[in-house]
N, C-alpha and C positions, 0 to 999 in steps of 0.2 A: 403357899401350896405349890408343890411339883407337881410337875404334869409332861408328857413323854408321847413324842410320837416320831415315825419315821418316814424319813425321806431318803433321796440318792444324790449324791453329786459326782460329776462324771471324770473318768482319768483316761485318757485315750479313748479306746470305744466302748471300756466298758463303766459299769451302774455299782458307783460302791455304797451299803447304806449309810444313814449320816441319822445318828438319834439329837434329835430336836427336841430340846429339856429347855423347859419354861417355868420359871422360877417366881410365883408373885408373893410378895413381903409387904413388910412394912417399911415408908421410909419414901424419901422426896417422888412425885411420881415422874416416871419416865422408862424410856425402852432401853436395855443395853443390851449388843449381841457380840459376845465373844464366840473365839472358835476359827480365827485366823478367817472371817469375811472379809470378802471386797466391797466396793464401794456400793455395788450393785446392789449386794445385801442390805450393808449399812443404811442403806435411802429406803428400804423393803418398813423400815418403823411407820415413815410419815403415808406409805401404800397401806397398811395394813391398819392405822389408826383412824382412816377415813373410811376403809371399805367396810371396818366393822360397824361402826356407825350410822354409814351408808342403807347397811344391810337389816337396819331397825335394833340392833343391841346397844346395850351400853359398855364402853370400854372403861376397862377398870382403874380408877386412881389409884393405882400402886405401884411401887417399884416393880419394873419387871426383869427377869433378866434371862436372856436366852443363850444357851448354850449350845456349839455346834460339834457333836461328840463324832470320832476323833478330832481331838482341835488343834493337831499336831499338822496339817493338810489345810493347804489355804483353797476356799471355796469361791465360787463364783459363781454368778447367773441370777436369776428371782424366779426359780423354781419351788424354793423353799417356803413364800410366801406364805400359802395355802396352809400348809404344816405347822407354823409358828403361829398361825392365827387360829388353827384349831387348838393347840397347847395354849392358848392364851381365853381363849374360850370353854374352854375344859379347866381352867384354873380360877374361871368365875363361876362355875356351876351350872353353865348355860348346856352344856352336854353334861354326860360323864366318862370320866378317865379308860374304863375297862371300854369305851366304845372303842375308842383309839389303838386297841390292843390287837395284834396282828394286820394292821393295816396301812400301805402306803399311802404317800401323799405326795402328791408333784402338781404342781400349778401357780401362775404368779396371777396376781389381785390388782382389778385397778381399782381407782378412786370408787367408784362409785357400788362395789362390790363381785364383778362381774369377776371371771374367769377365764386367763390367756390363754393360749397357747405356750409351749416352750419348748426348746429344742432337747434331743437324747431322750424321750418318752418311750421309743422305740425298748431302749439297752435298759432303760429302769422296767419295764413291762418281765422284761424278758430274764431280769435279777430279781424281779419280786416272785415271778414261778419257781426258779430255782431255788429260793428259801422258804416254796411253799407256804406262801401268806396267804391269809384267806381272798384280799380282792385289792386293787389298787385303784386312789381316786385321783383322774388326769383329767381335763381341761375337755370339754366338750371335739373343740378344735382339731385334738391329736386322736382322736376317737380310730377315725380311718387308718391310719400309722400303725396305731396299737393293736388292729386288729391282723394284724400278718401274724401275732401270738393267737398260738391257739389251744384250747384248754384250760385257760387261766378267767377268771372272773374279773374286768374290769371296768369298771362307771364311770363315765361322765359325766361332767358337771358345769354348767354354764355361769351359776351363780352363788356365792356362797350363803345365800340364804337356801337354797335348793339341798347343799350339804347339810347344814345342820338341822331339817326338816325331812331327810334321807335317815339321819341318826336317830330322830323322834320317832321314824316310821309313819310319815305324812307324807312321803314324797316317794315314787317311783319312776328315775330315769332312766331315759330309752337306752340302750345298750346296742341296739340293732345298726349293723352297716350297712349300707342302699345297696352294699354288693361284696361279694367277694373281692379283693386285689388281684388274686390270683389267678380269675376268670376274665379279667376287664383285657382287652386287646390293646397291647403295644401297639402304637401310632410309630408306622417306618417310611415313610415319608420318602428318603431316597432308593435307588434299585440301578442296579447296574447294567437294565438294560436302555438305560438313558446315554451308555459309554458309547460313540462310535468308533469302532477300531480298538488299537493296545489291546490284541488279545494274547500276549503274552506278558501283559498287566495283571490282566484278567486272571491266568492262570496261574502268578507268582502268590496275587491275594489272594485265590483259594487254597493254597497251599498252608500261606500263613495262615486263615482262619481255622485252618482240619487240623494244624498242628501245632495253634498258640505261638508260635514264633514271629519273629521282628522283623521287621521291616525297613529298608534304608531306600529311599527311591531319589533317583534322580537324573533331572532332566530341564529341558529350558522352560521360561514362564510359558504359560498357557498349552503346557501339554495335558494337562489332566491329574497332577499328581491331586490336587486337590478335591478335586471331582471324587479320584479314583477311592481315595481315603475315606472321605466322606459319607461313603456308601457299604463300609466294610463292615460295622453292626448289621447293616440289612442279610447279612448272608452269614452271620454269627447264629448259633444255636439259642433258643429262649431263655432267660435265665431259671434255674431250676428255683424248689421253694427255699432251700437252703441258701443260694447265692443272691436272690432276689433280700432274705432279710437280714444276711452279711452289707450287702452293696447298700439297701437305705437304712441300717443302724449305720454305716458311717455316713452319709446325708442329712439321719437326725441329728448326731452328735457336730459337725459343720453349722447345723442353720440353714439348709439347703433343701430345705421340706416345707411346702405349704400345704394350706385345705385343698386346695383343688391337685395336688399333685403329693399326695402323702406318701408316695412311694416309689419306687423303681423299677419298673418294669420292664424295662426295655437295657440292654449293654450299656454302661455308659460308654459317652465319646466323648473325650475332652478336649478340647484347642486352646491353652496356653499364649498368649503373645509374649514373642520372644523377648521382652524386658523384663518378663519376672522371676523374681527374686528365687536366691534356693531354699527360705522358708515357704514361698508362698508354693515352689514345682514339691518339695521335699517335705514338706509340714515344718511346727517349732511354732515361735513363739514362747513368750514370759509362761502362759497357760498354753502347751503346747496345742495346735491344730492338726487336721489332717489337711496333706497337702494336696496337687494336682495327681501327686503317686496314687494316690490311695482312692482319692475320687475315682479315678479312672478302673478301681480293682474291679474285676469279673469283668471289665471293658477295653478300648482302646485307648492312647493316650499316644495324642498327633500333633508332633513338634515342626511346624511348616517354619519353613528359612532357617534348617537348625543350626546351620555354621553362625547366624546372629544369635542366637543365644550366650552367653555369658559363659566365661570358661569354666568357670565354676559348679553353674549353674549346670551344666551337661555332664562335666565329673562324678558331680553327686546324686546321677543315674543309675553309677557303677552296683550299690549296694540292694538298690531294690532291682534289676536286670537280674543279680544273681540267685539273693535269696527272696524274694515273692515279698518284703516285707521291710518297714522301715521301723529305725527304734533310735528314738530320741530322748535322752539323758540329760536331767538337772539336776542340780543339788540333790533334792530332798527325793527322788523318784524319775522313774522313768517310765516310759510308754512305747507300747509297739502298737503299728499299725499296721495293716494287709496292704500288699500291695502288688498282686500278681494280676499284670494286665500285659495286652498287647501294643510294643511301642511301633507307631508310624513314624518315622521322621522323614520330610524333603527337603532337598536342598537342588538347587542349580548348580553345571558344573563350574561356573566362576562366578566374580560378583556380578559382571554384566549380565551373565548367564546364557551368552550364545557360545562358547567352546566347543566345537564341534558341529553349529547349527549347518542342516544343508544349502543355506539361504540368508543369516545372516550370520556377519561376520564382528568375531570378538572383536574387542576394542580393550581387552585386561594385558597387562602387560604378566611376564615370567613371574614377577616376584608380587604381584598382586595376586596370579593365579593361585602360588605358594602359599602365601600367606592366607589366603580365604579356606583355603582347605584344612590347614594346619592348625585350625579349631577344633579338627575333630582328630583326638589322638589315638592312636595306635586301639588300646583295649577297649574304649568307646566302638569302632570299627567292629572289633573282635566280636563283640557280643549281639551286633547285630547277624541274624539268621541268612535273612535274603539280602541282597544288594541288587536293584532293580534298576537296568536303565531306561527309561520313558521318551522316546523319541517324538519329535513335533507331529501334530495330527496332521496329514491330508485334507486339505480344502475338497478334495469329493469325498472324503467320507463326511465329511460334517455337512456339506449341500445336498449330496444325492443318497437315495438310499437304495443301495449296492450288494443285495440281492435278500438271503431270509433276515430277521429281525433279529437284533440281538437278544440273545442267551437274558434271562431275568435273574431278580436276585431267589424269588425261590427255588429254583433248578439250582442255583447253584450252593443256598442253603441245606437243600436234600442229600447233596454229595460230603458235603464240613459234618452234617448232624453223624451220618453213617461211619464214616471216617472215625470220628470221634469217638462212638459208641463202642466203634474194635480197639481203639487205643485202652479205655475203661476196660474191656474186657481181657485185656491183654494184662495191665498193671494191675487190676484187683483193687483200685481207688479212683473212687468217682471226681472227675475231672483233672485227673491226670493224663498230663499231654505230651508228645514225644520232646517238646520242648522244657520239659520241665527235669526230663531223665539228667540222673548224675552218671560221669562214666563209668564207673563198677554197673549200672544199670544197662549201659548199651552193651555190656562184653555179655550180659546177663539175658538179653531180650530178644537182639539183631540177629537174623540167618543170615547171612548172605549165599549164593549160588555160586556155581563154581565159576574160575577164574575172576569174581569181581574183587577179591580183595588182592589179586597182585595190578588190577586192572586201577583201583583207587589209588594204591602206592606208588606207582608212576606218575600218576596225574597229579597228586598232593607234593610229591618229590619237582616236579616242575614249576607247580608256583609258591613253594615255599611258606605255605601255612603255617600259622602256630597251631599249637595243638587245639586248646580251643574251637581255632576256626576249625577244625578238621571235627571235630565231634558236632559242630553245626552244619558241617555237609552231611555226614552220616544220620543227625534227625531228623534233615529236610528230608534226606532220601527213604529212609522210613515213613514219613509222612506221604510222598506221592506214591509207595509204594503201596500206602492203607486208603489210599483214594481210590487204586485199583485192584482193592481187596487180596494183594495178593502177598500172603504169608511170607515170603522172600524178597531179599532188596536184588534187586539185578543191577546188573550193569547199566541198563537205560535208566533205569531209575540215580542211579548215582549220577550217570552221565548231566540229567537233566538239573538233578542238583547244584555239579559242579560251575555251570552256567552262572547260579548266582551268588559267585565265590570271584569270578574270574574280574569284575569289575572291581575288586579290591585293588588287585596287583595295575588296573589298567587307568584308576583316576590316582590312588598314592601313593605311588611310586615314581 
C-alpha cells in the first residue's frame, strides 16, 4: 500500500516541501529510503523502528520503502523522522491515509517514541502558510520559535503516541505560548554610559548607528575600542516584527536556537576570532551554511585585531559590504543569504600597537609597520564609512569623576531611533538607510546649501579620494545632518564628516 505525507527540507533559509511516499509490499522485511538521503536519514530506520514500538504499535513485516520526492536534491537532517513514521503507520491501517492530507510534518523520533526538537521550524512554519495547509505538526520544543507565525494553525507534539491519538480525536494538545516573543524585553546588558571619556567615539558610533554605516576604529590596546563596540546594539533601534523573524529564521536554519532562547530579540553582535575561516566569516560548506555575515544580518558584525585576519578571509567581505547579501554556488543549486549588517572592525596602529602612544613608545620597525597595515587593501579601506581614531584614556577620567555623568545608551538610542524614522520617510522603504543609497540615489535625495558643494570639492580634491570614498563622506554627512533634523547637508555637516575620511590618507599613505 502507498501512503503520502509531507515534509520540508531546507536550502539556504528557505522550506522547500519534500513528499514522503511510503511504499509497504510484499517481500524480505526491511526499510529502504531513496531520494538522495544522508546518513543522518539513513540511521532515521533503526529511530523509527523502535519508537514505533516503543509507542505500543506494531511495526509491520514488510518490505517497506520510502521515497524522498524530489529526489533529484540531496537531503539532510532527522526532521523527516515524524513523517515517514506516520506514512508507515498509515500503511498499516493504524490511522488513515486522508488524515495526512493537507498536513505538515517536521520532527525527529527517539528511541523511546518521544519527540525532538530540530532546527529551520521557523522557515517550514512559515512555507506551510504560504501553501495554505491546513496545520503543521513540530515538536513540542520549537513550539516558542514557531510562534513568531501568526495566523497559521500549529500543534505540538511531545510524543508520537500523543499524534496518532490527535488523529483518533482522543488527544487535545496545548498550543498556547507562556507569551508573546514580541512583548518579552530584550536583555541589553551593556550602556554606554559605562564610557569614561572618547566623546568623539561617542559621537562617530551615533552616527554609524542613525545611518547603518561602518566602522574602522583605531587605536592602542586598552583604549576602549572594545568596550566602545560592545555597547553599539544598546543604542540600535528594536528589531521590528519583520526583522526579528528574518534575523531568527536564519538562527533556526544554523542550529543556533534553543527552548529557553527560541528567538531573537535583541540586534545581533557577532565577535568572530580572527582565525576563522572564509566558509565559517562567509557561509559554504558541502550543504551550504550561513555564515558570521548573515548571523550578524539586522546587527553588528565586530572583527577586533582585523589586520590578523586572514587575507582572504577579509577580501571576501567585499560582496556582502556592497550588496546586503551573500550567494553561494554548487553544482546542482545555489543559495542566497541576507546579509546587511553593520561592520565594527579595530585594529592598533602597528603590531606593537603604541605608534603614536603619548607615553609609550613603538618598538615596530618601518617595514613591520608596513607590512601590518598592508593587510588591509585599498577597497577593503574604501567601503568602510567612518575611520575613527581612539586615543589612550586618561587615568583621571577613569579614577575621578569629572563633573556630570555620562550621557546613557537610551538618550542616545532616542536620537539613532528619530534619525532613522526621517531616513524611512524620506526613501519610502522601511529600513532604508543613508548607508544603503546607490549614487543615482544621492544626486536624487541630497540638498545641499549654498556654497558647500564648491566647499566639498576643494577639500575631496586635497586628499584625493576615490569616488567611492567620496559618496561615503556625502551619507555620513547626510546622516549627521538627519540627527539634527535638518533637511539640508551644510557645510558643518560635511565639515564634520570629512574628519572621518581624513585618517585614511593619514595611517596609508
Amino acid at each position: 500500500m502507498l501512503c503520502k505525507s509531507l515534509s520540508f527540507y531546507l536550502l539556504g533559509l528557505e522550506a522547500f516541501p519534500v513528499e514522503v511516499e511510503v511504499d509497504l509490499s510484499r517481500g524480505l522485511p526491511g526499510v529502504t529510503i531513496v531520494g538522495l538521503p544522508d546518513s543522518s536519514i539513513k540511521e532515521s530506520r533503526e529511530r523509527i523502528r523502535s519508537a514505533v514500538i516503543n509507542s505500543g504499535f506494531e511495526f509491520p513485516l514488510q518490505k517497506i520503502t520510502v521515497n524522498l520526492s524530489p529526489a533529484d536534491l540531496k537531503k539532510e537532517g532527522t526532521a523527516f523522522d515524524l513523517a515517514i513514521a506516520l506514512g508507515i503507520l498509515a500503511g498499516s491501517r493504524v490511522i488513515e491515509q486522508e488524515q495526512l492530507r493537507d498536513i505538515a510534518i517536521m520532527g525527529e523520533l527517539s528511541l523511546d517514541g518521544s519527540i525532538k526538537g530540530t532546527k529551520g521550524i521557523l522557515s517550514a512554519v512559515i512555507k506551510a502558510k504560504e501553501m495554505k495547509l491546513k496545520e503543521i505538526f513540530i515538536p513540542r520544543e520549537n513550539l516558542r520559535e514557531a510562534g513568531l507565525v501568526r495566523d497559521f494553525r500549529v500543534v505540538p507534539f511531545r510524543h508520537l503516541r500523543e499524534v496518532i491519538d490527535y488523529l483518533r480525536g482522543l488527544f487535545t494538545p496545548d498550543s498556547s505560548n507562556e507569551t508573546d516573543p514580541l512583548f518579552e524585553e530584550a536583555d541589553v546588558s551593556e550602556d554606554f554610559s559605562e564610557i569614561q571619556g572618547q566623546t568623539m567615539a561617542k559621537r562617530a558610533f551615533e552616527i554609524a548607528a542613525a545611518g547603518g554605516h561602518n566602522l574602522l576604529i583605531i587605536g592602542p590596546p586598552g583604549a576602549g575600542k572594545t568596550m566602545l563596540s560592545q555597547r553599539m546594539p544598546s543604542i540600535l533601534p528594536p528589531l521590528s516584527y519583520e526583522e526579528a523573524l528574518e534575523t531568527t529564521k536564519i538562527y533556526s536554519v544554523a542550529g543556533l536556537l534553543n527552548f529557553e532562547k527560541p528567538f531573537i530579540l535583541q540586534r545581533p553582535f557577532r565577535n568572530p576570532h580572527f582565525t576563522i575561516s572564509e566558509a565559517g566569516l562567509i557561509g559554504g560548506g558541502t550543504i551550504p551554511k550561513p555564515g558570521e555575515v548573515s548571523l550578524a544580518h539586522n546587527g553588528c558584525l565586530f572583527l577586533d585585531e582585523f589586520p590578523e585576519f586572514r587575507r582572504d578571509v577579509i577580501e571576501a567581505l567585499r560582496q556582502p559590504l556592497e550588496d546586503g547579501q551573500v550567494t553561494i554556488t554548487r553544482a546542482s543549486f545555489t543559495v542566497t543569504y541576507p546579509s546587511r549588517f553593520l561592520l565594527i572592525c579595530a585594529m592598533n596602529p602597528c603590531k606593537c600597537g603604541y605608534l603614536g602612544h603619548p607615553s609609550k613608545a613603538c618598538t615596530c620597525s618601518f617595514q613591520e609597520i608596513k607590512k601590518y597595515r598592508s593587510k588591509l587593501s585599498g577597497p577593503i579601506v574604501d567601503r568602510m564609512d567612518i575611520h575613527l581614531e581612539v586615543p589612550p584614556v586618561e587615568i583621571r577620567d577613569l579614577l575621578y569623576d569629572r563633573g556630570a555623568p555620562q550621557e546613557g545608551s537610551k538618550a542616545i538610542r532616542e536620537r539613532v531611533v528619530r534619525a532613522r524614522q526621517l531616513q524611512e520617510r524620506r526613501y519610502g522603504i522601511p529600513g532604508k538607510l543613508n548607508a544603503h543609497l546607490k549614487p543615482r540615489e544621492i544626486k536624487k535625495f541630497f540638498v545641499f546649501e549654498h556654497g558647500a558643494m564648491e566647499f566639498i570639492e576643494k577639500a575631496l580634491e586635497r586628499l584625493g579620494l576615490s569616488a567611492r570614498a567620496i559618496h561615503k563622506v556625502l551619507k555620513v554627512a547626510r546622516t549627521i545632518a538627519d540627527l539634527e533634523d535638518c533637511d539640508i547637508i551644510k557645510k558643518t555637516h560635511l565639515s564634520e564628516a570629512l574628519q572621518y575620511r581624513v585618517l585614511e590618507r593619514k595611517v596609508y599613505e
